[in-house]
VEXDREN-2710 file (C-alpha; in Angstrom, 1 decimal):
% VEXDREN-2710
k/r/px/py/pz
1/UNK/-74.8/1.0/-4.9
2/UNK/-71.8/2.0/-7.3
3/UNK/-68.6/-0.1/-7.0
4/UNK/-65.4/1.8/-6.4
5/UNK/-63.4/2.7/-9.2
6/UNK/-60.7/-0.7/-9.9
7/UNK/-57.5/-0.4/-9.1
8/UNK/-54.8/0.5/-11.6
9/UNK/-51.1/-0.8/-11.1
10/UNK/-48.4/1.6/-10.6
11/UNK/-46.0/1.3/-13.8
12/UNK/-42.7/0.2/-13.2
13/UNK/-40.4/2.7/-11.8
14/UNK/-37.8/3.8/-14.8
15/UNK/-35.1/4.5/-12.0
16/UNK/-32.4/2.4/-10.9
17/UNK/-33.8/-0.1/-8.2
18/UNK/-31.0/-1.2/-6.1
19/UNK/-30.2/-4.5/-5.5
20/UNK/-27.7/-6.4/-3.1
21/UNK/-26.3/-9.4/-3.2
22/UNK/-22.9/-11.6/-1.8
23/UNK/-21.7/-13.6/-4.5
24/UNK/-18.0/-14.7/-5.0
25/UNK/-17.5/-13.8/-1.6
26/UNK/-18.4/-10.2/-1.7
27/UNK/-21.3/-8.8/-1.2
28/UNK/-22.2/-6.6/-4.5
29/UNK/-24.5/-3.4/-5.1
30/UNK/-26.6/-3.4/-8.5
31/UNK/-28.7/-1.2/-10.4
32/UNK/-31.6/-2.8/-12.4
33/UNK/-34.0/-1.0/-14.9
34/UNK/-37.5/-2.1/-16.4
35/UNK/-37.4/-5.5/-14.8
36/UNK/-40.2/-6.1/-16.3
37/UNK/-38.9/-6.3/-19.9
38/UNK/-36.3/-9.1/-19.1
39/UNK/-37.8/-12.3/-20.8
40/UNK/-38.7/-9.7/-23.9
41/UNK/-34.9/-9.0/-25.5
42/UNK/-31.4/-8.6/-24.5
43/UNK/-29.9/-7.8/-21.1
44/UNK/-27.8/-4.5/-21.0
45/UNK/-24.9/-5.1/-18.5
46/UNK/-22.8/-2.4/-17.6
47/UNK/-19.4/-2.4/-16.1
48/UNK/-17.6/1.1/-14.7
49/UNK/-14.3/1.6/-14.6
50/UNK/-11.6/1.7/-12.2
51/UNK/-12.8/4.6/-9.2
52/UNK/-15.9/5.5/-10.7
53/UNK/-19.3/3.4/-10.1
54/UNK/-22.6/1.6/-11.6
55/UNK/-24.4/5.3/-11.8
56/UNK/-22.1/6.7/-13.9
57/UNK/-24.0/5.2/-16.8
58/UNK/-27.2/6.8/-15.8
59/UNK/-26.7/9.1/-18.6
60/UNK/-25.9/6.4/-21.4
61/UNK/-28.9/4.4/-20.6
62/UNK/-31.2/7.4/-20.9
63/UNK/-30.4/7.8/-24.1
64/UNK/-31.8/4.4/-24.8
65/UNK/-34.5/2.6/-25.9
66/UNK/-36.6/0.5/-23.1
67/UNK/-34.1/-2.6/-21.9
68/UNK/-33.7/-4.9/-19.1
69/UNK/-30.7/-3.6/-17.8
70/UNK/-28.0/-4.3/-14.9
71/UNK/-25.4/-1.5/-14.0
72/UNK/-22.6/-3.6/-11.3
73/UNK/-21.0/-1.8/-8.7
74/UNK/-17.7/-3.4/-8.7
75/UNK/-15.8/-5.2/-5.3
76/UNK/-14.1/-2.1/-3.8
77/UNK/-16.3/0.6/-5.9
78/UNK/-19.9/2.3/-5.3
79/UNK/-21.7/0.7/-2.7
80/UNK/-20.2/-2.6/-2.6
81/UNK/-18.2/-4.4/-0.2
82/UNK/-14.6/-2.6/0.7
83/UNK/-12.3/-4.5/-0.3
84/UNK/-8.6/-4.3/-1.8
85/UNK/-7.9/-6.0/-5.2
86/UNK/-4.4/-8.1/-5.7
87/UNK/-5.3/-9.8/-8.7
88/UNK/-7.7/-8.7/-11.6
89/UNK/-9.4/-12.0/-12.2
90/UNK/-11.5/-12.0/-9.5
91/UNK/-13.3/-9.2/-11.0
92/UNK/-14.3/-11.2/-14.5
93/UNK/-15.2/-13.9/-11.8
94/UNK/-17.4/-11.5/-9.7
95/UNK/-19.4/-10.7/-12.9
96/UNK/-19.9/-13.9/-14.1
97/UNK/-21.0/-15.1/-10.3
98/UNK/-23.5/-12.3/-10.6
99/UNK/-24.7/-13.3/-14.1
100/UNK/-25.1/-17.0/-13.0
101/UNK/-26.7/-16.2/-9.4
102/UNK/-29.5/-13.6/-11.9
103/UNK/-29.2/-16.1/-14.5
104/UNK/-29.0/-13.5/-17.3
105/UNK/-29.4/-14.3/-20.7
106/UNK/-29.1/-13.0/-23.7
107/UNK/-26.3/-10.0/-22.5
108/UNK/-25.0/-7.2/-24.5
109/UNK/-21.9/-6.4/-22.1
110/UNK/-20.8/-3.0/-22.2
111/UNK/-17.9/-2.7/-20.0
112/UNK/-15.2/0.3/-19.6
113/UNK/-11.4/0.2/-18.6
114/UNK/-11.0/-2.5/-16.5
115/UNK/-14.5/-3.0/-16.0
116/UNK/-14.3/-4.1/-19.9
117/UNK/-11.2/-6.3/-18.9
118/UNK/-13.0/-8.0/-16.3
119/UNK/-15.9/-8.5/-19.0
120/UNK/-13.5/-10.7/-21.2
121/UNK/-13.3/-12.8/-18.5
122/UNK/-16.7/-13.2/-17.3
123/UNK/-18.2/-13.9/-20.8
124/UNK/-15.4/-16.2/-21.2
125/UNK/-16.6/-18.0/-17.9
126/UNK/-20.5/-17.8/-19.6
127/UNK/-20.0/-18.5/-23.2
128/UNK/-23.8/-18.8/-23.6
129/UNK/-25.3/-16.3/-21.7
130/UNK/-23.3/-13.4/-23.8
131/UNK/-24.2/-12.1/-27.2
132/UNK/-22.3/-9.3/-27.9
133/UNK/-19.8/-7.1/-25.9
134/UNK/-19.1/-3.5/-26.7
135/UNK/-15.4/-2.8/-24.7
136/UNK/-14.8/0.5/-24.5
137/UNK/-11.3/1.8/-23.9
138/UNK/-10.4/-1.9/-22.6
139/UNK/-7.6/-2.3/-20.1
140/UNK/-5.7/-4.7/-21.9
141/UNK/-2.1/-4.3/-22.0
142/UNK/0.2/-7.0/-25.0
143/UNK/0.5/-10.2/-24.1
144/UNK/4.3/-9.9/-22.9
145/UNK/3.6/-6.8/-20.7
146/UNK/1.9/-9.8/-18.9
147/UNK/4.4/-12.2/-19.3
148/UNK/7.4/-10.3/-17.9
149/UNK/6.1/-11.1/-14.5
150/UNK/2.9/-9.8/-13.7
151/UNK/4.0/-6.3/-12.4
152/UNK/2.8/-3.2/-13.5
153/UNK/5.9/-0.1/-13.6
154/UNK/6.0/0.9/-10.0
155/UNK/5.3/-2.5/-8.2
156/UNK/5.6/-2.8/-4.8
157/UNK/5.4/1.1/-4.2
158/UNK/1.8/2.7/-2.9
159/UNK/0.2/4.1/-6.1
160/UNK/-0.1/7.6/-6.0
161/UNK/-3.8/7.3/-6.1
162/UNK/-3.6/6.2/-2.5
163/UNK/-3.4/10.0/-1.9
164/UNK/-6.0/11.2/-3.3
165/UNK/-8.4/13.7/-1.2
166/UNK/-10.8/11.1/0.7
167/UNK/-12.7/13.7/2.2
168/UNK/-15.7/16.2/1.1
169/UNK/-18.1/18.3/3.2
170/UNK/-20.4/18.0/0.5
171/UNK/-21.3/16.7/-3.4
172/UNK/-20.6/20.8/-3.9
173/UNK/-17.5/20.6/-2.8
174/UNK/-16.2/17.9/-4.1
175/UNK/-17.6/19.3/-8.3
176/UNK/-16.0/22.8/-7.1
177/UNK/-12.3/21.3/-6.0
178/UNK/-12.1/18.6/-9.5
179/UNK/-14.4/20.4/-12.2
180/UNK/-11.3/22.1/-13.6
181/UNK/-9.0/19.2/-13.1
182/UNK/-7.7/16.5/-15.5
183/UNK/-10.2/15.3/-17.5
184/UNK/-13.6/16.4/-16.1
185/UNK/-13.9/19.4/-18.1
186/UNK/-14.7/17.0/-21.1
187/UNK/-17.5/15.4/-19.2
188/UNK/-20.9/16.0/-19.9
189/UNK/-21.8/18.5/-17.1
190/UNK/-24.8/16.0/-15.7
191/UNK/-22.3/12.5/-15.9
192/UNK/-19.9/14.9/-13.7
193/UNK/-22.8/15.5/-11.3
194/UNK/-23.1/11.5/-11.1
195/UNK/-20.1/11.0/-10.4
196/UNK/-19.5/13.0/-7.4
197/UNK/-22.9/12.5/-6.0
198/UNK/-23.1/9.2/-6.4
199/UNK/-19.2/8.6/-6.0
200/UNK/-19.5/10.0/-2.1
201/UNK/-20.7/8.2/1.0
202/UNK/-21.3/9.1/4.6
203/UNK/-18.0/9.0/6.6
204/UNK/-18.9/6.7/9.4
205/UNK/-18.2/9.5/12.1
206/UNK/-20.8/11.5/10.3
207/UNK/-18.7/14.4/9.6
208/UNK/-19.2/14.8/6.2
209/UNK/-18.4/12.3/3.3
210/UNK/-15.8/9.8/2.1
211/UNK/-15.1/8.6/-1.6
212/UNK/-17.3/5.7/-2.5
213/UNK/-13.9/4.1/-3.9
214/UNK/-11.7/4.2/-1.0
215/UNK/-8.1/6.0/-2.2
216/UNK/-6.1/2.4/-1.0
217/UNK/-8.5/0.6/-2.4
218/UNK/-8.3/2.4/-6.3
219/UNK/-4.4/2.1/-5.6
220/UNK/-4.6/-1.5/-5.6
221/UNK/-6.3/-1.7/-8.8
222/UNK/-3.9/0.1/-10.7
223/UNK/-1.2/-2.1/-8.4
224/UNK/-1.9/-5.2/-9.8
225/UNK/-2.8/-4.1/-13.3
226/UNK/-0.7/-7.0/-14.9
227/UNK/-1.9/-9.7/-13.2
228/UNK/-4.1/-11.2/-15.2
229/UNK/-2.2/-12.4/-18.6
230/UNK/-4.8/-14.7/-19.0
231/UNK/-7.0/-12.1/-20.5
232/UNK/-6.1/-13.0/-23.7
233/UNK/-7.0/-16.5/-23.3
234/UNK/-10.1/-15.7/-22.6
235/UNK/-10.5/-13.1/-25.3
236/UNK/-9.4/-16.0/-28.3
237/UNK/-12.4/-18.2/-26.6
238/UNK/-15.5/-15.5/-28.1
239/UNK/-17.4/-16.8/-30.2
240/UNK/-19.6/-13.6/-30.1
241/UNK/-19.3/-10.5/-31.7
242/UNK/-16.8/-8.0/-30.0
243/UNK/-16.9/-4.3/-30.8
244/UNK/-13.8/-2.5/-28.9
245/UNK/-13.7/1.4/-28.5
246/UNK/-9.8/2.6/-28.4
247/UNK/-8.9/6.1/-26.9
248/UNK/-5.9/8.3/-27.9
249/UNK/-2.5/6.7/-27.4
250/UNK/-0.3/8.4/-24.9
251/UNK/3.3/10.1/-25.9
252/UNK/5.6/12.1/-24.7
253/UNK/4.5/13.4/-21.0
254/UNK/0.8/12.0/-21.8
255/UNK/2.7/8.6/-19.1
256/UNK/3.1/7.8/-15.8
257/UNK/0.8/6.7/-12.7
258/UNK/-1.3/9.3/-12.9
259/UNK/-1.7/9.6/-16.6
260/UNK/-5.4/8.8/-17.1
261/UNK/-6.6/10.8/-20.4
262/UNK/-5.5/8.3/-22.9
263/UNK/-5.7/4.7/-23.8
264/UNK/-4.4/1.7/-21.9
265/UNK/-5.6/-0.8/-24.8
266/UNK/-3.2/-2.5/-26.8
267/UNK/-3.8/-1.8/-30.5
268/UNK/-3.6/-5.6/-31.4
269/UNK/-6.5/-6.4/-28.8
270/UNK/-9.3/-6.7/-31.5
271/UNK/-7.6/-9.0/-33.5
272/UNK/-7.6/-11.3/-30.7
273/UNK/-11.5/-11.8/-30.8
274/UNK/-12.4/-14.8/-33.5
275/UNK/-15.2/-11.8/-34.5
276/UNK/-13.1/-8.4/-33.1
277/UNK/-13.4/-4.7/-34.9
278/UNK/-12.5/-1.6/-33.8
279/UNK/-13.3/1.9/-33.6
280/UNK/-10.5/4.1/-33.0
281/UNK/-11.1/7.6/-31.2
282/UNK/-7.9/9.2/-31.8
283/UNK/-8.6/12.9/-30.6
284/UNK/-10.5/11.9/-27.8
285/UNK/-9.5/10.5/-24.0
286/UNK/-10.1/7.1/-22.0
287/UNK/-12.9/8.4/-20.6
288/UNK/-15.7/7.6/-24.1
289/UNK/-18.4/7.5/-21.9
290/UNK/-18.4/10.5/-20.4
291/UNK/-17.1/13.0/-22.9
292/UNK/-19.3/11.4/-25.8
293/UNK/-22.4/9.5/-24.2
294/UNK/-24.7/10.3/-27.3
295/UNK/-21.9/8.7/-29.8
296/UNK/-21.5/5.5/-26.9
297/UNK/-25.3/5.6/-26.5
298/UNK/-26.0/5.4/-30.6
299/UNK/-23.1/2.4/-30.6
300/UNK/-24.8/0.4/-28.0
301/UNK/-27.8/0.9/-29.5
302/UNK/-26.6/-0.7/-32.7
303/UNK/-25.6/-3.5/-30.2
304/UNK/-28.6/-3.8/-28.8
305/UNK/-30.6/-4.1/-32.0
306/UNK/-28.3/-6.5/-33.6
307/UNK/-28.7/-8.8/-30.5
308/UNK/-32.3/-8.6/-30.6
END
């Protein structure tokens, strides 16, 4: 009688498994790759930016090495809880609740925008659990923009964001109405594709879909942008190695609300970090990730293998 033929595992899906979990009193979405490599190196934990969401890195992380890695949906964003934002700390205290309930260790934080903001904060809050952070295009204004009452230019009117077209019959149609708009030209075609696929939900009366970042909700981001001076506290704290990526600056009618494309860092930020450096991008827009992921992907990699 001949045995059957032994069963062989299934290897480990290279996806992004999604996870939930309700942690700081929200209940967040996040993306985790090759599980099964956690106790083996580093942890890669990446942080979106304001509006966009945790598969907006898909891209990035496939042009790296094997890692244990974590991609967060931020409060508000992706497919975490809905929620409007009136001060920016809670979101460095949503990532470090998230990185004590996992209990990561051993993180290379690579955050963007205010998603790198937040990441100050959090690593800050977990002075152990971090060894490196690569910031890219960090929203970090001086310390006196800060200091001069916590408002952002505009306060207590609705962003304009809070218009934006919530509304899509399909992915299709929301590439073919922003492909030639703003920025997302410069995107790398399949990043793009992420981001409206992945930055759409179904509307709850099932005609069509909704933005994944309600319109009100990415208004009250960029509303309370100046809310959280202590940023800097938290950034003289590091002991760890901090690599910040800095954008083009604005001038002349590169300003106002709506005025994405270039850099919202201060120039001094790096100096802040007890072990800061820079790299400055000075041709190219806020949006690194997206418009060079093989140049963030190479950086992060150096990260990576430096933490290791």
């Amino acid at each position: 009688m001949s045995l059957p033929p032994p069963k062989i595992a299934a290897p480990a899906p290279v996806g992004p498994v999604q996870h939930r979990l309700r942690s700081n009193g929200c209940e967040l979405a996040y993306y985790e790759r090759y599980a099964e490599l956690r106790d083996s190196g580093p942890t890669l934990l990446f942080v979106h930016a304001t509006g966009f969401h945790a598969r907006v890195w898909d891209q990035v992380i496939a042009r790296l090495p094997r890692a244990h890695s974590i991609a967060l949906d931020q409060r508000g964003h992706g497919r975490s809880e809905k929620t409007r934002i009136s001060h920016w700390q809670i979101m460095g205290q949503d990532q470090a609740a998230l990185v004590e309930e996992l209990a990561l260790e051993g993180i290379v934080g690579v955050g963007h925008s205010m998603g790198a903001h937040a990441m100050i904060d959090a690593a800050a809050m977990h002075p152990t659990r971090f060894r490196r952070l690569l910031l890219i295009d960090p929203t970090v204004a001086a310390p006196e923009a800060y200091s001069e009452g916590g408002d952002p230019p505009g306060h207590g009117q609705m962003h304009p964001a809070a218009k934006r077209r919530n509304r899509f019959d399909s992915v299709e149609a929301m590439i073919a109405r922003l492909r030639d708009r703003s920025s997302f030209p410069l995107f790398d075609p399949q990043i793009f594709r992420d981001y409206c696929e992945h930055g759409l939900v179904p509307a709850e009366n099932g005609d069509g879909f909704v933005l994944a970042c309600p319109p009100e909700v990415e208004a009250s981001v960029y509303m309370s942008s100046r809310t959280n001076g202590g940023v800097h506290e938290s950034a003289r704290s590091l002991e760890i190695p901090v690599l910040v990526l800095r954008a083009k600056r604005p001038s002349g009618d590169m300003v106002g609300p709506m005025a994405f494309s270039t850099s919202p860092t201060w120039p001094g930020l790096a100096a802040e970090f007890k072990h800061g450096r820079e790299i400055h991008f000075p041709d190219k827009t806020h949006f690194l990730p997206m418009e060079i992921p093989d140049e963030v992907a190479a950086l992060i990699r150096t990260e990576l293998e430096a933490a290791s």
